[in-house]
TIMAR-33712 format. One record per residue: x, y, z of N, C-alpha, C in turn; residue in one letter. Coordinates in steps of 0.001 Angstrom, whole numbers, padded with zeros to 6 digits, always signed. Each point is the difference from the previous one (the first is absolute). Layout:
XYZXYZXYZA
...
This chain:
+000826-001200+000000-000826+001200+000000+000867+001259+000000X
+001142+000058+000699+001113+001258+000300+000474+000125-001326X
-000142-000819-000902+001015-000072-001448-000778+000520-000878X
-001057-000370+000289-001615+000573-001142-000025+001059+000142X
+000415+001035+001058-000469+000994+001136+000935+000972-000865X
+001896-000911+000032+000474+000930+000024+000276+000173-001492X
-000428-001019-001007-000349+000481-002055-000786+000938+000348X
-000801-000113+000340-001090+001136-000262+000224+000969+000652X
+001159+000318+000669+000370+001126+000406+001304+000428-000909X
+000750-000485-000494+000735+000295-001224-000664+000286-001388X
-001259-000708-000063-000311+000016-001527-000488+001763+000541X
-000809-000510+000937-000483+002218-000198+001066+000902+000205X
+001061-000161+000610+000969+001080+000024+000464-000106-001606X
+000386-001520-000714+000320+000907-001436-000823+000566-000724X
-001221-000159+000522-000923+000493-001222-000330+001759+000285X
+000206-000312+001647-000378+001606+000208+001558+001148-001164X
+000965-000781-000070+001031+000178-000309+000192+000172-001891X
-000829-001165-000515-000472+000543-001486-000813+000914+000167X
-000848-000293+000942-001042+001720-000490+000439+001300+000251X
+000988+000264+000821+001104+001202-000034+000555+000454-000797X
+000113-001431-000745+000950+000526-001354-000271+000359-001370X
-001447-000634+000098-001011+000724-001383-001051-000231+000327X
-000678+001006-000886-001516+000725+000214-000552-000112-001207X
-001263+000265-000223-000931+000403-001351-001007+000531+000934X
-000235+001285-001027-000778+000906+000079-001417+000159-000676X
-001175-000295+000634-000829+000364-001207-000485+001263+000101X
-000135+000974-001231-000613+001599-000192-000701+000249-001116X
-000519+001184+000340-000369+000749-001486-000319+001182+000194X
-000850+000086-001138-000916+001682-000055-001298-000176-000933X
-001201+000526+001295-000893-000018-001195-000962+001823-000456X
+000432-000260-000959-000595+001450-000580-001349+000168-000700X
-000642+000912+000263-001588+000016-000721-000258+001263+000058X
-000836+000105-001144-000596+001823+000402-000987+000346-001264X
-000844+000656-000173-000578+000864-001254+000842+000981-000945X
-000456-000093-001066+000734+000229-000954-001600+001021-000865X
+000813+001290-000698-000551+000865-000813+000890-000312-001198X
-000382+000188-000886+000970+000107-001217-000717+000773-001119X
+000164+001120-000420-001001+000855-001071+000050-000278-001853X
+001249-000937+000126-000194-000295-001290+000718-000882-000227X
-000812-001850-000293+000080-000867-000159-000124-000774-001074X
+001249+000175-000720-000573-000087-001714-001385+001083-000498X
+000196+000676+000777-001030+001175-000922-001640-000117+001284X
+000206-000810+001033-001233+000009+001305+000661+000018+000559X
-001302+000881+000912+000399-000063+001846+000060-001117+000582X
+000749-000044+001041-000299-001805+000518+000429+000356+001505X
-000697-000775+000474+000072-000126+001935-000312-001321+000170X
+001038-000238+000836+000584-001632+000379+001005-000169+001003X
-000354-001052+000565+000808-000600+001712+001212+000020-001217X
+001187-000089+000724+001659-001133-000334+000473+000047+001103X
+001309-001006-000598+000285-000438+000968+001706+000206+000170X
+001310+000474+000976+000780+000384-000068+000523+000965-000920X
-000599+000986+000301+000660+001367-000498+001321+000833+000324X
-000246+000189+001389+000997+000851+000653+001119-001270+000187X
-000531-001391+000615+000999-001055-000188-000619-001004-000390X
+000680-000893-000894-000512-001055-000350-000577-001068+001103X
-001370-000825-000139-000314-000728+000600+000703-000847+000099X
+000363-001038+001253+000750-001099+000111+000176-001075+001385X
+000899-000871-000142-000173-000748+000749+001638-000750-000153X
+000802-000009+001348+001344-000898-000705+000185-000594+001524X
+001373-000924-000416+000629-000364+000395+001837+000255+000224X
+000209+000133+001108+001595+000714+000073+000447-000927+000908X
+001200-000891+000180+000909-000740+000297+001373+000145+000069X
+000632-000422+001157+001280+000228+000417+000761-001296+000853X
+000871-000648-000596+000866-000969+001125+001656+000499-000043X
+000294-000070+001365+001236+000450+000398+000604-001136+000105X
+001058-000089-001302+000884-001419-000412+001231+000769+000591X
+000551+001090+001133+001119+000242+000823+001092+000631-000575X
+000989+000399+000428+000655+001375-000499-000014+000931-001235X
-001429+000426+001019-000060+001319-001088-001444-000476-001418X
+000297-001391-000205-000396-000354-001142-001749-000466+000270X
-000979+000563-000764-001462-000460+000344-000579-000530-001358X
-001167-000870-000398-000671-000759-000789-001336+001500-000060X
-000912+000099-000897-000926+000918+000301-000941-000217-001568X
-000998-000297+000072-001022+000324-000952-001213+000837-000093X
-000330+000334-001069-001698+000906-000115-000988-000369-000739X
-001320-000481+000055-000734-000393-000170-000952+001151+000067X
-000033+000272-001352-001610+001195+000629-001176+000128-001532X
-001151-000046-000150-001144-000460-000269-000421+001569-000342X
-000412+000321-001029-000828+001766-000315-001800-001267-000065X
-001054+001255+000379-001328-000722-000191-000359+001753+000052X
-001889-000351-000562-000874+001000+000245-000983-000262+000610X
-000311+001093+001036-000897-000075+001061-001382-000634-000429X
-000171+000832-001370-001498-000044-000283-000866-001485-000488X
+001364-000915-000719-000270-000772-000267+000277-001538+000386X
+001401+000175+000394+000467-000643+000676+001538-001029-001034X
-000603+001051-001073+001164-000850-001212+001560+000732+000354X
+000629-001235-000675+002023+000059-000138+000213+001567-000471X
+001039+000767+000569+000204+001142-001316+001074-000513-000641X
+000882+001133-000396+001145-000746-000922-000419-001040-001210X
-000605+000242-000784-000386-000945-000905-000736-001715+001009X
-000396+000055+000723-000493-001041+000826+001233-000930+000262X
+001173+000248+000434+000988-000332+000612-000273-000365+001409X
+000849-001354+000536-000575-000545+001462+000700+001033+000626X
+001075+000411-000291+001396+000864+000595+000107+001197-000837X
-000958+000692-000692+000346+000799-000937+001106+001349+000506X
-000045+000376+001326+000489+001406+000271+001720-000325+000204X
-000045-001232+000780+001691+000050+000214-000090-001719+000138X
+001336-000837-000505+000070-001421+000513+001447-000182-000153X
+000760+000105+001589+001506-000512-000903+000567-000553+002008X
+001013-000859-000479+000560-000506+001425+001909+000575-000607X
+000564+000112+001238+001359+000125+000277+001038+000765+000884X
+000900-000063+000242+001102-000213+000956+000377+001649+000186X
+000095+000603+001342+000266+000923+000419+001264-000067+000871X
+001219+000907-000252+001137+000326+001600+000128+001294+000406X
-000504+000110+001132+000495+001364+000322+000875+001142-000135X
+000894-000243-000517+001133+000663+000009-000102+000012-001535X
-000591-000367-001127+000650-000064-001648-001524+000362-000323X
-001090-000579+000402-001061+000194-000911-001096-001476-000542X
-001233-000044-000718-000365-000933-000407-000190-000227-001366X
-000028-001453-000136-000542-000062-001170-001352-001263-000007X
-000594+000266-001311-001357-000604-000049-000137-000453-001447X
-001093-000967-000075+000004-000657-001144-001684-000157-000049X
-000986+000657-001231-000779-000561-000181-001115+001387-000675X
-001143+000658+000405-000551+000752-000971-000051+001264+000612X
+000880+001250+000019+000088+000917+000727+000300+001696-000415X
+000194+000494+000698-000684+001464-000189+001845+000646-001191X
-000357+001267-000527+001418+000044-000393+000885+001129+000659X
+000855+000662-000466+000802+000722+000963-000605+001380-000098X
-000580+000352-001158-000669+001394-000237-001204-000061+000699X
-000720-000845+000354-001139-000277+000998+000349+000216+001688X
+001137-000395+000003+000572-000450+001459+000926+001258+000395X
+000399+000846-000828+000809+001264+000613-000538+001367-000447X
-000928-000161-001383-000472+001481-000530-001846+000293+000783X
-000071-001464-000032-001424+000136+000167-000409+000385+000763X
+000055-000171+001181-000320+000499+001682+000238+001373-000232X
+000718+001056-000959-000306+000943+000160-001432+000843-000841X
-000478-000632-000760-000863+000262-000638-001218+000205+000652X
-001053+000827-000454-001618+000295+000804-000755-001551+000178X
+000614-000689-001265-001433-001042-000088+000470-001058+001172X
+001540+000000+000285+000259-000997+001285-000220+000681+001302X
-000330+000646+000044-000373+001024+001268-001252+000124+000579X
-000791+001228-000437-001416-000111+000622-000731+000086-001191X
+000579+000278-001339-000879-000340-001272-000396-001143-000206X
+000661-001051-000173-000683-001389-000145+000152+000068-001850X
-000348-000960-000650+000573+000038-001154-000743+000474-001294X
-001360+001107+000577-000874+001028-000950+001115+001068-000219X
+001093-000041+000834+000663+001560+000183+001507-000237-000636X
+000696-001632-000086+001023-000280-000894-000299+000998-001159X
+001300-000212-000248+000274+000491-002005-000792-000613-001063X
-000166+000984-000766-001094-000768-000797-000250-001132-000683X
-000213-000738+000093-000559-001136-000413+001585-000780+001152X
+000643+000550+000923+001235-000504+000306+001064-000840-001252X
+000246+001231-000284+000442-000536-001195+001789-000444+000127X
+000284+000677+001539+001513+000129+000414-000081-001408+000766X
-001107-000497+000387-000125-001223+001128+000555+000494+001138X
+000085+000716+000704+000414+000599+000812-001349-000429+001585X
-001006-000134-001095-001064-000470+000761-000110-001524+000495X
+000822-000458-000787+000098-001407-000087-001112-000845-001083X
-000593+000654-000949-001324-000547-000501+000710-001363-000616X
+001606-000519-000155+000395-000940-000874+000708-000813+001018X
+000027-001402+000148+001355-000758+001183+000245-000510-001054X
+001395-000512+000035+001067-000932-000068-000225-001111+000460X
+000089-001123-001127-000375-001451+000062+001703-000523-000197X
+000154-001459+000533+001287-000449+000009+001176+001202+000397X
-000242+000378+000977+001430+000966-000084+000571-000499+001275X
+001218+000027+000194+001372+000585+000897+000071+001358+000357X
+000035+000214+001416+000134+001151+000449+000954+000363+001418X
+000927+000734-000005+000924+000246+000897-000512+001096+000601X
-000332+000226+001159-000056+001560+000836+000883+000204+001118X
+000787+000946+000205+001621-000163+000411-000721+000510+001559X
+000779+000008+001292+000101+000096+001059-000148+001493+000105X
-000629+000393+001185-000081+001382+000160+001294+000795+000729X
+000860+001292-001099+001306+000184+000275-000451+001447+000534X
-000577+000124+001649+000023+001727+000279-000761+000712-000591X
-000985-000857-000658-001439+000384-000753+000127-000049-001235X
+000893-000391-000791+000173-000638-001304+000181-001565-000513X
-000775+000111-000711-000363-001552-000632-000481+000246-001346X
+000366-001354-000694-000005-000098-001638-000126-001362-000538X
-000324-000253-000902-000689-000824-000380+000123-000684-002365X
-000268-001242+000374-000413-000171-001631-000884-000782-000158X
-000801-000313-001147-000573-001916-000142+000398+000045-001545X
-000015-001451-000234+000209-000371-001251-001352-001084-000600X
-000765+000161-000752-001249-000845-000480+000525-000745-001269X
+000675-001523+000033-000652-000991-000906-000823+000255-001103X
+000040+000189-001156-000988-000033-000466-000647-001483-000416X
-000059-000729-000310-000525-001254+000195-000171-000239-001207X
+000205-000032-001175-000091+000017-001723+001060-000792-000300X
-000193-001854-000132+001057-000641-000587+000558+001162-001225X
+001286-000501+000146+000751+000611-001248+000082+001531-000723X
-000716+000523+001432+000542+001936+000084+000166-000002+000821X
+001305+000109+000711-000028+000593+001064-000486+001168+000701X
-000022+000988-001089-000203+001489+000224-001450+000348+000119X
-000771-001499-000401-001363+000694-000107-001122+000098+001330X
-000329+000787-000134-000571+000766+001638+000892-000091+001204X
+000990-000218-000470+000792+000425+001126+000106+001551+001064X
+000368-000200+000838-000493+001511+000979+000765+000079+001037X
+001037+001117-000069+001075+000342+001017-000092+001311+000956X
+000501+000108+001137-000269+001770+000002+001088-000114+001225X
+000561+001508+001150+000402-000008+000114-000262+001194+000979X
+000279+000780+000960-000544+000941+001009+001072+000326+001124X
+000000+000619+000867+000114+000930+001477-000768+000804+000723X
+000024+000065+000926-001011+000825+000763+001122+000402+000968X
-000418+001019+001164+000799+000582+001206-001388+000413+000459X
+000042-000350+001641-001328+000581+000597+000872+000261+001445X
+000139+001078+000516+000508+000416+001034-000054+001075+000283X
-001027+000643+001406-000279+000897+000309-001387+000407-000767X
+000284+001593-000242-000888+000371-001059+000131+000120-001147X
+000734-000946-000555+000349+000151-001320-000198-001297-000996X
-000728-000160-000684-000005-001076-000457+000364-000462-001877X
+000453-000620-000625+000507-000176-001283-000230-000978-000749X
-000277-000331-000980+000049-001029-000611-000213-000010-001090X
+001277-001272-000925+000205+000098-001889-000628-001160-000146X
-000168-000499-001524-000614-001383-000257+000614+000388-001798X
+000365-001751-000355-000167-000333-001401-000666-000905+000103X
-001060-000169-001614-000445-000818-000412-000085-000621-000955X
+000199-000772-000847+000092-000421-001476-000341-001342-000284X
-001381-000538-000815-000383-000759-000494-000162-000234-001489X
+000082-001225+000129+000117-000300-001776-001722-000755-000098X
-000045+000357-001367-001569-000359-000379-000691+000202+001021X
-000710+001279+000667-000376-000121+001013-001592-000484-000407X
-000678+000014-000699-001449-000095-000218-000015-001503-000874X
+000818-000860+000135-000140-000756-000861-000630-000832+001244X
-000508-001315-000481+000139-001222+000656+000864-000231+001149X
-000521+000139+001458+001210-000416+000684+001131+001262+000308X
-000460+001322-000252+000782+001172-000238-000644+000586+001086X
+000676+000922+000406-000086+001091+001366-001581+000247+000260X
-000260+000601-001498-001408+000542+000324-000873-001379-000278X
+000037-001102-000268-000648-001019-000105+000224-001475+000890X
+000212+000074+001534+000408-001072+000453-000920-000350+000898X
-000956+000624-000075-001449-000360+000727+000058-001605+000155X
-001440-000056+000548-000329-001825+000242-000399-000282-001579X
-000886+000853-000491-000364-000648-001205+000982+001506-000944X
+001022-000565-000697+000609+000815-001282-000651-000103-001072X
-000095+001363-000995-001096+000157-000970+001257+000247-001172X
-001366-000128-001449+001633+000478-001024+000584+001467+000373X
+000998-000183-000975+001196+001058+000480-000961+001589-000272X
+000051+000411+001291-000308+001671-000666-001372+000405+000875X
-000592-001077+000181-001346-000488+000535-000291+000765+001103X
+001065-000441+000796+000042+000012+001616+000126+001659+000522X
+000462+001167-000939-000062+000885+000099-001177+001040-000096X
-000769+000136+000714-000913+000885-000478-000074+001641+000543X
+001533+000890+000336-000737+001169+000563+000556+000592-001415X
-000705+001454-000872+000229+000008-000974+001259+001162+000237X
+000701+000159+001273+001382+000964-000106+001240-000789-000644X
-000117-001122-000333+001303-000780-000371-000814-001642-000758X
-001194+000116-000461-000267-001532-000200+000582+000061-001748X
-000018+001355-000291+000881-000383-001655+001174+000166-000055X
+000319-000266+001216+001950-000415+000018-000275-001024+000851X
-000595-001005+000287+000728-001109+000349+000246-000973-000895X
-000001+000330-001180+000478-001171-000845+001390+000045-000086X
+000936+001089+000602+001226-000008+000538+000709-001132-000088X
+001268-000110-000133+000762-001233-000203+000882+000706+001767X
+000400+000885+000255+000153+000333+001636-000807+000992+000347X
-000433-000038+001447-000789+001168+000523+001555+000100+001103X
+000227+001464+000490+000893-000171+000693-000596+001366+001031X
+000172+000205+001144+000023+001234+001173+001456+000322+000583X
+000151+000684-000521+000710+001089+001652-000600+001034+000681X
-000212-000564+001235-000486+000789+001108+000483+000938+000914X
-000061+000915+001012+000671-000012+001085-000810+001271+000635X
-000290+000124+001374-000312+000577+001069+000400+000521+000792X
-000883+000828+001031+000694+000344+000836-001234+000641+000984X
+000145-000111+001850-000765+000802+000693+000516+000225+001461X
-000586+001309+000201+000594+000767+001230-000845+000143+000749X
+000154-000598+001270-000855+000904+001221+000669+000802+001023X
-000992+000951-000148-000074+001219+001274-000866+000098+000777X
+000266-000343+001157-000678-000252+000874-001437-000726-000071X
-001560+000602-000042-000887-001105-000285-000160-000115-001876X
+000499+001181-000833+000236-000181-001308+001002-000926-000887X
-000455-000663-000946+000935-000683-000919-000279+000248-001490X
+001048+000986-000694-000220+000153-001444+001134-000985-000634X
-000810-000499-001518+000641-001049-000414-000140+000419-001407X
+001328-001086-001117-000334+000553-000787+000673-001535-000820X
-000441-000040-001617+000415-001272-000799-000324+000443-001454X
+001109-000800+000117+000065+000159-001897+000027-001236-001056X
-000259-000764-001058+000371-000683-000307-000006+000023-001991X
+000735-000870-000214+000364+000346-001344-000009-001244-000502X
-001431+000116-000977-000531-001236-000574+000439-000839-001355X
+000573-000909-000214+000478-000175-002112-000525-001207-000358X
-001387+000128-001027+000101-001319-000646+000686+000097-001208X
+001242-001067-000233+000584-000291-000630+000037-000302-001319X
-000386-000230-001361+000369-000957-000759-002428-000039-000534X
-000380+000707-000025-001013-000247-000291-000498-000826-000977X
-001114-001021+000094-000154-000845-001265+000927-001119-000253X
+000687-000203+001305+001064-001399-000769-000727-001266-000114X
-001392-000207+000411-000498-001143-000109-001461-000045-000455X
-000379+000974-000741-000907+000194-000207-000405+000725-001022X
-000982-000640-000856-000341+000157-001890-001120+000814-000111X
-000857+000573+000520-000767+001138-000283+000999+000938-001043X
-001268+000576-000982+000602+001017-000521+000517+001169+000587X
-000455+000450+000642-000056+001559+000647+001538-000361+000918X
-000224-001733+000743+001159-000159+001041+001577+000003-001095X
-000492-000537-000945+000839-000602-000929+001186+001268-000344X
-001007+001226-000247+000455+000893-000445+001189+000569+000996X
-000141-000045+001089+000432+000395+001060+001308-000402+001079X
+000496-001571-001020+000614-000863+000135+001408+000650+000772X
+000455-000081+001203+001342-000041+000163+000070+001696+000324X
-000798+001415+000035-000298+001091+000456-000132-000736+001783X
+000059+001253+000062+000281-000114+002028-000820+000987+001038X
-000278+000345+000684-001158+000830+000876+000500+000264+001072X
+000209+001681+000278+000248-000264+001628-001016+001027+001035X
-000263-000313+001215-000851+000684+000651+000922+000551+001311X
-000638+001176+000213+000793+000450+001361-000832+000590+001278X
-000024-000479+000760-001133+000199+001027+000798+000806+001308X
-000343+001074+000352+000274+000478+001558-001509+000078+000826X
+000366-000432+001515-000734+000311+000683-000064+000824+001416X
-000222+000883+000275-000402+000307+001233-000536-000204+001282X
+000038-000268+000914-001085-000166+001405+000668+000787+000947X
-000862+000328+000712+000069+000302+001462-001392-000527+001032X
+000701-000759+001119-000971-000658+001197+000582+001285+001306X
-001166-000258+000564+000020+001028+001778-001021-001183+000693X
+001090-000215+001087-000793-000868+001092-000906+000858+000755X
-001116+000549-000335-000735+000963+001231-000083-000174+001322X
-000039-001418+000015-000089-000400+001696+000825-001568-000524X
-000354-000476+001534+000842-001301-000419-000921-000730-000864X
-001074-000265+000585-000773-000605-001026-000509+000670-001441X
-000309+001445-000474-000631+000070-000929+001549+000829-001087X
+000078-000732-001422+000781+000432-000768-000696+000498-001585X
+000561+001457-000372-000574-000043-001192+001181+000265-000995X
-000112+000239-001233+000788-000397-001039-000082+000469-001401X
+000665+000957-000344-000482+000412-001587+000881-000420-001089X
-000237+000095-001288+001483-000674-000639-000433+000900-001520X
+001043-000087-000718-000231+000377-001743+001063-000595-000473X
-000978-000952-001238+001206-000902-000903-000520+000233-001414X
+001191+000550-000872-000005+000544-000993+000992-001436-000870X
-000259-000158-001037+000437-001352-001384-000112+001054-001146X
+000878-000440-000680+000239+000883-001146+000985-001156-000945X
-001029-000084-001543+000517-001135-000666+000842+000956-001318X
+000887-001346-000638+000447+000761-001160-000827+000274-001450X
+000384+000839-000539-000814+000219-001569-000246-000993-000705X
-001221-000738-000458+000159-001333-000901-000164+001101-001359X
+000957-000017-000884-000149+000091-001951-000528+001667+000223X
+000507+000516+000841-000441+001706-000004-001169+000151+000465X
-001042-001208+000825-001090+000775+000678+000506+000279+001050X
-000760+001052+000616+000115+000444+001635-000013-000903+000875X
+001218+000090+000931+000413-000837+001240-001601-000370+001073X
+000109-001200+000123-001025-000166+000880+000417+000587+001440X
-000626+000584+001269-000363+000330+000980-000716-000022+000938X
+000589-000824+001343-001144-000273+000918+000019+000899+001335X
-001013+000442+000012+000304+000922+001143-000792-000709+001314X
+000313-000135+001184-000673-000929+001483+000344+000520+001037X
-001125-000005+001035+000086+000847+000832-001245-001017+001187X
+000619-000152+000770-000483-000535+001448+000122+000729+001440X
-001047-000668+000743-000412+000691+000910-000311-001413+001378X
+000076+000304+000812-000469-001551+001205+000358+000643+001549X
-001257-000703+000716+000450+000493+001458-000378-001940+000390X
+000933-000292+001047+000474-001083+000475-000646-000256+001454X
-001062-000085+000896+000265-000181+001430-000227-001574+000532X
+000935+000378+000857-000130-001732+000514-000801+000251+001189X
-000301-000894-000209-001020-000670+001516+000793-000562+001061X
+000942-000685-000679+000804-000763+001360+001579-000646-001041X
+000545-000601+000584+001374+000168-000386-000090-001624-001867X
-001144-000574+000595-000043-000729-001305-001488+000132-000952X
-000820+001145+000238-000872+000220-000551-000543+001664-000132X
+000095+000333-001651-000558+001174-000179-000888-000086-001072X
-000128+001336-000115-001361+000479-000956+000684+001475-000897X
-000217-000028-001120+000839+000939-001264-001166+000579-001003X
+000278+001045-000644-000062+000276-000912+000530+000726-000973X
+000187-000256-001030+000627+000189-001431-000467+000845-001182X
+000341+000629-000561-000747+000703-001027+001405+000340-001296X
+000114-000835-000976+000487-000049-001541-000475+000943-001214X
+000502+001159-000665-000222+000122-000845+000908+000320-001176X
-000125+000118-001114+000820-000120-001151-000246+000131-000919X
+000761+000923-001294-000182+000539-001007+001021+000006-001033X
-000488-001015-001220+001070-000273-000822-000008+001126-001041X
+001188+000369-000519-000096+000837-001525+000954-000826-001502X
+000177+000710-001118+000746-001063-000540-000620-001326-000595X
+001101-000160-000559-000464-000842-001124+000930-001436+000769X
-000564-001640-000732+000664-001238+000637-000171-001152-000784X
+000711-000972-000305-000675-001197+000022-001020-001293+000347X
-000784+000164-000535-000687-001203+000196+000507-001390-000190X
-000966-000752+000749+000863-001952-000363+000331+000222-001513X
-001128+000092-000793+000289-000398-001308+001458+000822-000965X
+000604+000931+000790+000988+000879-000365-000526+001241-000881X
-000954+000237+000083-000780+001487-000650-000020+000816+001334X
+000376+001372-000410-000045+001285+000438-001398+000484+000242X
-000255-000104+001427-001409+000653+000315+000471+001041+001048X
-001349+000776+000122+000340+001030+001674-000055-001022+001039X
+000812+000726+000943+000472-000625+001001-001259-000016+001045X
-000314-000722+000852-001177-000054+000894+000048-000053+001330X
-000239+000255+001085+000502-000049+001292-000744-001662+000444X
+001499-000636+001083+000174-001100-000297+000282-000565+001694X
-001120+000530+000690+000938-000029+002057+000210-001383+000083X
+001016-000428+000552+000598-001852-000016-001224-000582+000676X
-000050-001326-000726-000874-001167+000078-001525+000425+000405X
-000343+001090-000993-001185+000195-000013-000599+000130-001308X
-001356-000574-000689-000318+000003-001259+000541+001690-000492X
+000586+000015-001095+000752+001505-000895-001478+000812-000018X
+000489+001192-000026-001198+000863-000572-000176+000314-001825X
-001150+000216+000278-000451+000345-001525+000240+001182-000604X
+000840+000800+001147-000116+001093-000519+001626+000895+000805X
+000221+001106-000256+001468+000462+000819+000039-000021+001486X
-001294-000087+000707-000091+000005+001460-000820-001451+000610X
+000871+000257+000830-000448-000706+000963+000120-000130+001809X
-001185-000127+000856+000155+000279+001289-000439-001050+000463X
+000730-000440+000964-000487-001036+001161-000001+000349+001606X
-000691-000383+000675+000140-000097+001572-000546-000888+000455X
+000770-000625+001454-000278-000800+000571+000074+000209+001454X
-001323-000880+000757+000519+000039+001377-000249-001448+000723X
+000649+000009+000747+000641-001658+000023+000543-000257+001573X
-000027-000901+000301+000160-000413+001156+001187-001268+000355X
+001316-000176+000234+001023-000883-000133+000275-000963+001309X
+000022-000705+000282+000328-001055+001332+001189-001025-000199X
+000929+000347+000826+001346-000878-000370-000251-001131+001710X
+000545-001160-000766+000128-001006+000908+001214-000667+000324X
């Protein structure tokens, strides 16, 4: 009986002893709210959604301490909508993030599997739409990804150790195309510094075939033909691009309860028409496009709990064949209060005004149309949205 007594008094001391040494976490966020939108393909429309300000979700986060210095760590996390209860991300089990790998304190980690890129991970956080905009208030149609509207499938990713508030970063994406290597392949590359009141951050990005099959803008659960998957009309007649590429970079300051911020990014599709036989595209073959976007914000914490937030983001495209440069002009507005430290209540207000001339899918020159990210395009140069919404993190 003393021997039975005393296993079972060893087996629980090691076990109390694995569970010290790794954890899993389960979390999320769930977001909901009403939605105005004044011009919806040419109607008004009022409708629930679902993760605006943050995407809806649900994950898993994991950590085992394999000893000096060195840890095991994975992420598991799930996008859904409130209203319905369906997958987002193209109905992906894991659509938002899925990758496992090895962290040391002192050098940095790396990871293997479907994940965010470096212009997401160091430019983005300074932007309105990662803030208290939510992603009506991203760049238009997020055309910099800055918003994150695109992940990285099959990639490798290194994010280096934090040096005194500097850290930097790359991933490299596989493209998965027996016998091209190059095709949809997707690299990028970043830094940030966050220390004190000062905060910074660069990003590269560069994808090949991004709209094809299996390409940046097409890696959903279900991939459509090439070109498909694009629908905001600030850039859908350049994604037949043979590269889409960004350089980004940011920057924001606080003073005391104020923080003004500011970002820029510099958009190139590459090589237009390399895979694609339309006439109009045809014509257009191997010409190139570039867009240049700055943005503005400033947030004031009024109290601890209530924050508001204004921003102006101006895009400005190049001349296609001597028509007038397309132009997006955006301008947001949002007050933030929380209720308690994991649940608030927001509202948002988007509007925007395109000028200029652009491409369409089919590669014909139309006026340009105002285009606020992942919301049906307008029919016409304007467009306004607001929302008010209610967020609960777990």
């Amino acid at each position: 009986m003393k021997k039975s007594l005393l296993a079972l008094a060893a087996l629980g001391a090691f076990a109390g002893v694995a569970h010290a040494q790794s954890s899993v976490t389960l979390y999320g966020i769930i977001d909901e709210g009403f939605n105005i939108n004044t011009n919806s393909g040419g109607q008004h429309l009022y409708n629930l959604s679902s993760g605006v300000l943050q995407g809806s979700r649900w994950g898993l986060r994991g950590t085992e301490d394999l000893g000096g210095g060195l840890k095991a760590l994975f992420v598991l996390e799930n996008g859904f909508d409130v209203n319905n209860g369906k997958l987002g991300q193209g109905g992906l089990m894991f659509g938002r993030q899925a990758y496992v790998g090895l962290s040391q304190a002192q050098v940095g980690t790396v990871t293997l599997g479907r994940q965010y890129d470096s212009v997401v991970d160091y430019v983005g956080p300074l932007e309105t739409g990662d803030q208290w905009g939510g992603y009506i208030a991203a760049h238009p149609g997020d055309l910099d990804n800055f918003n994150n509207a695109y992940r990285t499938n099959n990639t490798v990713k290194f994010t280096s150790a934090n040096y005194a508030g500097l850290t930097f970063g790359g991933t490299y994406s596989f493209g998965g195309q027996a016998g091209n290597f190059t095709g949809n392949q997707i690299w990028s590359l970043g830094a940030g510094y966050n220390n004190g009141p000062l905060v910074l951050g660069v990003g590269y990005l560069n994808a090949r075939t991004p709209a094809a099959s299996g390409g940046l803008f097409n890696n959903g659960g279900t991939t459509t033909a090439a070109n498909a998957a694009v629908t905001s009309p600030v850039y859908a007649g350049f994604a037949s691009a043979n590269t889409y590429q960004v350089i980004g970079a940011g920057g924001a300051y606080t003073f005391g309860a104020a923080t003004f911020g500011l970002t820029y990014s510099n958009i190139r599709f590459g090589n237009l028409a390399s895979s694609y036989t339309t006439a109009a595209l045809a014509a257009r073959r191997g010409q190139s496009e570039t867009l240049n976007n700055v943005e503005v914000n400033f947030k004031y914490q009024l109290t601890p709990a209530l924050l508001a937030g204004l921003a102006y983001d101006y895009t400005r495209g190049a001349s296609i064949d001597g028509a007038s440069r397309a132009q997006y002009h955006q301008g947001a507005v949002g007050v933030d209060y929380f209720l308690s430290k994991r649940t608030d209540v927001y509202v948002v207000g988007v509007y925007q005004h395109a000028l200029g001339d652009t491409l369409n899918a089919a590669g014909n020159i139309v006026d340009a149309t105002a285009g606020i990210n992942n919301l049906t395009p307008s029919s016409n140069q304007n467009q306004f949205t607001a929302r008010v919404g209610i967020r609960h993190k777990f």
